[in-house]
Backbone as CSV, one residue per row, in Angstrom:
resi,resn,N_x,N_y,N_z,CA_x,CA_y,CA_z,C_x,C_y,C_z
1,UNK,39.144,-28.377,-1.217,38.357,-27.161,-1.416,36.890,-27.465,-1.157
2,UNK,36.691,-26.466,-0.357,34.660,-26.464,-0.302,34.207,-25.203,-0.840
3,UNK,32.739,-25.824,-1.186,31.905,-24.348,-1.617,31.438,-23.864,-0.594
4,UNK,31.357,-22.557,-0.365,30.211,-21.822,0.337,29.082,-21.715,-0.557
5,UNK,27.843,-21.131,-0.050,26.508,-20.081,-0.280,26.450,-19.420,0.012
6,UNK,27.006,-18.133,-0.654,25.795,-16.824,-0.052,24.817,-16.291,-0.497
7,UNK,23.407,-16.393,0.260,22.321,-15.494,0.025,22.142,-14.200,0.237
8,UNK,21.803,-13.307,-0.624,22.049,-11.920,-0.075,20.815,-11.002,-1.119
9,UNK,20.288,-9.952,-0.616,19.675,-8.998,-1.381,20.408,-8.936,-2.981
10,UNK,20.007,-8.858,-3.717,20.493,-8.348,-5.352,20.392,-6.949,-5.213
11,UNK,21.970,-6.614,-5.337,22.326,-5.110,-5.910,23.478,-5.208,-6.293
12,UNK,23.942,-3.475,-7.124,25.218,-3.558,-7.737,26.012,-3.527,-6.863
13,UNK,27.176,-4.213,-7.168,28.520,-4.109,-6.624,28.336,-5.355,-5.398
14,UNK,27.263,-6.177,-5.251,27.632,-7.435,-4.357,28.659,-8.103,-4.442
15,UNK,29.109,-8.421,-5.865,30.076,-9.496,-6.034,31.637,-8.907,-5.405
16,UNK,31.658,-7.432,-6.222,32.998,-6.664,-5.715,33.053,-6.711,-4.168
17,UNK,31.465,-6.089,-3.093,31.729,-6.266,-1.527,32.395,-7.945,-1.473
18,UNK,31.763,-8.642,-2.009,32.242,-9.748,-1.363,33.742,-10.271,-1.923
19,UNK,33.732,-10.491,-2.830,35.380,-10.539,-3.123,36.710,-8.924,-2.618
20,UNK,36.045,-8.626,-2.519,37.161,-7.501,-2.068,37.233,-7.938,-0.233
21,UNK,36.053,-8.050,0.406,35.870,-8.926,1.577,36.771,-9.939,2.176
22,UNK,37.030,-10.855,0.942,37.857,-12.204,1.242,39.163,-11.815,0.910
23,UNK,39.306,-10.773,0.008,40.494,-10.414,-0.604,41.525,-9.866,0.816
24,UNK,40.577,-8.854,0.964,41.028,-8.364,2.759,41.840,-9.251,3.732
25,UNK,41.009,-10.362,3.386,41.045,-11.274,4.695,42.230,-12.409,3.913
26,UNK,42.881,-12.202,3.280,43.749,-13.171,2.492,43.227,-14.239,1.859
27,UNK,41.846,-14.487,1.927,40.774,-15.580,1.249,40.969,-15.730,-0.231
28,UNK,41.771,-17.146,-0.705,41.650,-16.905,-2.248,40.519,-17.689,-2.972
29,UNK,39.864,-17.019,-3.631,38.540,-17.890,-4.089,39.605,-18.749,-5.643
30,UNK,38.911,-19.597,-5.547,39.384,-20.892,-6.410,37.974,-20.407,-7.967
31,UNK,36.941,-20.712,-7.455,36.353,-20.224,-8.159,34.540,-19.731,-8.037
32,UNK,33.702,-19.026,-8.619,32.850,-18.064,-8.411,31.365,-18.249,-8.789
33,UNK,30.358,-18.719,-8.851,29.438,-18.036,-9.668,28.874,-17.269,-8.846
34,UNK,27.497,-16.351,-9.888,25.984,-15.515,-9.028,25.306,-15.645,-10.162
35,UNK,24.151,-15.831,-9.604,22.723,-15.906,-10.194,21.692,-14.792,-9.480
36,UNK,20.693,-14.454,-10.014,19.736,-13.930,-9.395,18.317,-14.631,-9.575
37,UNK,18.071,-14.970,-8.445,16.957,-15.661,-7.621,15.763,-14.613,-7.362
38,UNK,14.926,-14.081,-8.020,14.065,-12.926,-7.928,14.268,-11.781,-7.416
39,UNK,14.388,-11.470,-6.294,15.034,-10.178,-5.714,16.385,-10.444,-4.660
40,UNK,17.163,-11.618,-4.911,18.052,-12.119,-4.450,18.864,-12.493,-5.047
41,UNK,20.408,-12.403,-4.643,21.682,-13.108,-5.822,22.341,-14.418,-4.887
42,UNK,22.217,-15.713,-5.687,22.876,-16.636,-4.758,24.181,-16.872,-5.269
43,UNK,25.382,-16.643,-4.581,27.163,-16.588,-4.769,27.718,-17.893,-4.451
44,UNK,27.975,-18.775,-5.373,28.647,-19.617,-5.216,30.404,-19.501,-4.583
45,UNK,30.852,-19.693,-4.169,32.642,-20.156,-4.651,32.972,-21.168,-3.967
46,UNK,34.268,-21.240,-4.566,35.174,-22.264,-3.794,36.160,-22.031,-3.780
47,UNK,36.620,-22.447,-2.073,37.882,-22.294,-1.415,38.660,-22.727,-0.502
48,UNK,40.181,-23.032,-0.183,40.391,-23.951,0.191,40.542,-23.200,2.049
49,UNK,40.165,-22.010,2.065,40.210,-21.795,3.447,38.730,-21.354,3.999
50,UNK,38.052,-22.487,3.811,36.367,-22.216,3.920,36.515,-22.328,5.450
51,UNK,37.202,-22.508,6.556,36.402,-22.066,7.752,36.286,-20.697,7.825
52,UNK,37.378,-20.153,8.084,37.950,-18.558,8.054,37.081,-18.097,6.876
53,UNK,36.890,-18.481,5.541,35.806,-17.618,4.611,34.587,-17.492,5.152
54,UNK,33.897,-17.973,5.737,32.807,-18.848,6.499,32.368,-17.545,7.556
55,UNK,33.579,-17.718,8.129,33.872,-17.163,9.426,33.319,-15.408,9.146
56,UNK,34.372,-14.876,8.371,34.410,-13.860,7.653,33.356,-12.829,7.430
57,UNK,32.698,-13.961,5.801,31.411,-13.623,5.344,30.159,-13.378,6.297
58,UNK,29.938,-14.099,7.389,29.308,-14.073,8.530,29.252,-12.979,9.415
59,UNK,30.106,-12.679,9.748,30.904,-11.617,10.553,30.621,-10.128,9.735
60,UNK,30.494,-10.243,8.652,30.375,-8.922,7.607,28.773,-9.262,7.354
61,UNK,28.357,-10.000,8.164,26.799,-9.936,7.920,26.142,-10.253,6.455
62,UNK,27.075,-11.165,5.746,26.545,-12.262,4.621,25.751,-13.218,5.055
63,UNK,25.059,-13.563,4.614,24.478,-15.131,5.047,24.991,-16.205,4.444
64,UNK,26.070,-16.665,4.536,26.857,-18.314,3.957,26.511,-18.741,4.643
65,UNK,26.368,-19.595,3.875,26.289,-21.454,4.438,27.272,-22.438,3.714
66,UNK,27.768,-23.434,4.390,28.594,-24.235,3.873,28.297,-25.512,3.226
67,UNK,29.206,-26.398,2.632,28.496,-27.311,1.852,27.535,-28.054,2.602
68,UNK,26.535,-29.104,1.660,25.908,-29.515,2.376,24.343,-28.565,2.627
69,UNK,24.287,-27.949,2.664,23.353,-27.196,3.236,22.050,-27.341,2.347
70,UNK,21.337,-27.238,2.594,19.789,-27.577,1.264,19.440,-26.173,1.100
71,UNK,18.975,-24.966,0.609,18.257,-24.360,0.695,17.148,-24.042,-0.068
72,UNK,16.168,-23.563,0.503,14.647,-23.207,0.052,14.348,-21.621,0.441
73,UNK,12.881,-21.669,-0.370,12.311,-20.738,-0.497,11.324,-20.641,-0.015
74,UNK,10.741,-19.848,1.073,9.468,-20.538,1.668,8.613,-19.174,2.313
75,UNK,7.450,-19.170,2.235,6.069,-17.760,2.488,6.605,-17.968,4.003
76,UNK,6.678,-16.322,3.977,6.584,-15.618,5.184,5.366,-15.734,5.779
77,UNK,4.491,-16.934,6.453,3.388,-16.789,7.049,3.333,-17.887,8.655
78,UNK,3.072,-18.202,9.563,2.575,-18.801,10.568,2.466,-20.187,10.474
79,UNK,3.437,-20.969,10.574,3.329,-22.069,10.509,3.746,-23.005,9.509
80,UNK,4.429,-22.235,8.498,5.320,-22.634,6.960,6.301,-23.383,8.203
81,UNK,7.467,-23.252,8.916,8.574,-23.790,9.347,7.908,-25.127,9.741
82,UNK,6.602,-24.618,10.810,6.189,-26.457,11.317,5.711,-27.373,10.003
83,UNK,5.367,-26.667,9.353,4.600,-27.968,7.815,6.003,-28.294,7.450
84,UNK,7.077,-27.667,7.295,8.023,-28.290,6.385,9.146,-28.993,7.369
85,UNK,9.016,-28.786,8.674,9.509,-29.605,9.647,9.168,-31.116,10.313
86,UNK,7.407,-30.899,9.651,6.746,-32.235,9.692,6.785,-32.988,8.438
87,UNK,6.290,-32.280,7.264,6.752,-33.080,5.960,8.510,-34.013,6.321
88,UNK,9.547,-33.025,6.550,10.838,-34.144,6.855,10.864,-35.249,7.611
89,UNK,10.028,-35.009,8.720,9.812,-35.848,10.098,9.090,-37.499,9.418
90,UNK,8.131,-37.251,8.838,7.264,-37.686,8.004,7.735,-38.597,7.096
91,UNK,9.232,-38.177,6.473,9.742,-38.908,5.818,11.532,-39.516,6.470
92,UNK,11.235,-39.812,7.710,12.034,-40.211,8.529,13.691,-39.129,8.131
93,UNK,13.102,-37.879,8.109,14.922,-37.092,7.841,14.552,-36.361,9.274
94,UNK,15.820,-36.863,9.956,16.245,-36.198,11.074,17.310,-34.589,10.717
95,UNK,16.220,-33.812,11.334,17.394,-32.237,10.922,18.415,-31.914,11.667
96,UNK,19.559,-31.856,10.894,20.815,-31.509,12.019,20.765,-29.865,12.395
97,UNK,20.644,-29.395,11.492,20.448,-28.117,11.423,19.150,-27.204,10.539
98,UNK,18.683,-26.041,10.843,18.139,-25.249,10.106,17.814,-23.641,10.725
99,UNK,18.614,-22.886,9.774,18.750,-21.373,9.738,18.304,-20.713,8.713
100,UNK,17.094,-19.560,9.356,16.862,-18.580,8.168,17.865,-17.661,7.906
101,UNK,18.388,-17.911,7.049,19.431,-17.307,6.511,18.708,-15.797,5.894
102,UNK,17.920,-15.699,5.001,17.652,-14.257,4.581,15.708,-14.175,4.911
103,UNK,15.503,-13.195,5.207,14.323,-12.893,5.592,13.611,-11.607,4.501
104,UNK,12.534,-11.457,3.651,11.987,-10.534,2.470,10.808,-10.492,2.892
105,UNK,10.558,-9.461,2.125,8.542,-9.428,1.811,8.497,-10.476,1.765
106,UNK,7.520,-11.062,2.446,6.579,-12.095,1.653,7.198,-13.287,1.601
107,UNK,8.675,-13.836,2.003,8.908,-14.822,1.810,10.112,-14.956,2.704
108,UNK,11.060,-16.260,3.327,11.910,-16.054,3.718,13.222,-17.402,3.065
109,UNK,14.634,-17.417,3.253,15.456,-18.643,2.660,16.070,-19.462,3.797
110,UNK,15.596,-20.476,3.860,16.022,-21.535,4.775,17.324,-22.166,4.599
111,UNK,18.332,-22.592,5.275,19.363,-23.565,5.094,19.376,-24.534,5.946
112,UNK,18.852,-26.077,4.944,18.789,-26.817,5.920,20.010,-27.892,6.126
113,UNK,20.106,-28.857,7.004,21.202,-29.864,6.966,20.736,-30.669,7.356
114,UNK,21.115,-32.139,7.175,20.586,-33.736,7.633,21.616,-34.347,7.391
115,UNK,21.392,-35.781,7.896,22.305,-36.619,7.279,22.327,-37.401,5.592
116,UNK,20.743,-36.854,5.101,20.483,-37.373,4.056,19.768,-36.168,2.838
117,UNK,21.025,-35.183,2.927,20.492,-34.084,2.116,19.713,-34.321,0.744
118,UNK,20.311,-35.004,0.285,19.795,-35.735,-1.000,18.232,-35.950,-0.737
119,UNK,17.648,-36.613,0.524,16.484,-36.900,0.571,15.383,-35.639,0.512
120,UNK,16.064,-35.309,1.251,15.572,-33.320,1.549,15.430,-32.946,0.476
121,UNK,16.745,-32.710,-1.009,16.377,-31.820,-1.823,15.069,-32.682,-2.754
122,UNK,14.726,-33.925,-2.359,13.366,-34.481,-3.086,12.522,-34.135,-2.405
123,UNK,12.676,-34.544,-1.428,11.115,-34.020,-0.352,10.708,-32.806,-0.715
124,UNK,11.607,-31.296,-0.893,10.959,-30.142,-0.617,11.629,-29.297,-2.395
125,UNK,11.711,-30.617,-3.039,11.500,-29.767,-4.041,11.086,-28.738,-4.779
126,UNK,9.692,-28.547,-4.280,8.783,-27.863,-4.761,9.300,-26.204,-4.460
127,UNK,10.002,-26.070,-3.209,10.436,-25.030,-2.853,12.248,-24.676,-3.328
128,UNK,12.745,-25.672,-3.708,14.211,-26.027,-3.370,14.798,-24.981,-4.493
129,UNK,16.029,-24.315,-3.562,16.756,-22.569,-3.976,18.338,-24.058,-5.118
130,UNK,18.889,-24.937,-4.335,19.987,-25.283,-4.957,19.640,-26.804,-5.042
């Protein structure tokens, strides 16, 4: 079993779209959380058919990400992606990946990947969503 992430706007009935979503799709969640992250709810689960959930959630215009993934919180302004692309560089983490996953006023949520996530969630603590 793997976890997903989904980042998504906070409103009622997210959890029901999204489990009724997977439910559709024969997806059995193993198990669940949500939190709310200021004007955002981050959805944990786990499941043992995480490509196809993956797949899914995506496709229905969720933003998951799969394990592994770092995410942050970071100002919507000009040049936030290069400072925090050089801070990693800086500390020898090569990025395998990185997607803005949700975009807000004023701020946007990154998902990043490396080979040394662990290093990442120290480096950018200061910002760090999980």
């Amino acid at each position: 079993m793997k976890t997903i992430t989904i980042v998504s706007k906070d409103y009622t009935g997210l959890v029901a779209d999204i489990t009724e979503l997977l439910t559709a799709n024969r997806i059995y969640i193993s198990s669940i959380t949500a939190e709310k992250v200021g004007a955002d709810a981050l959805i944990r689960l786990l499941t043992e058919q995480y490509e196809n959930a993956i797949r899914v959630l995506n496709e229905a215009d969720f933003h998951a990400v799969g394990e592994g993934a770092v995410l942050v919180r970071v100002v919507n302004k000009p040049g936030t992606l290069a400072a925090i692309s050089r801070k990693l560089a800086e500390n020898s983490v090569d990025i395998k990946g990185i997607n803005m996953i949700q975009q807000n006023e004023g701020y946007n949520v990154l998902a990043i990947t490396s080979d040394v996530d662990d290093d990442v969630r120290e480096i950018l603590g200061d910002i760090l969503i999980n």
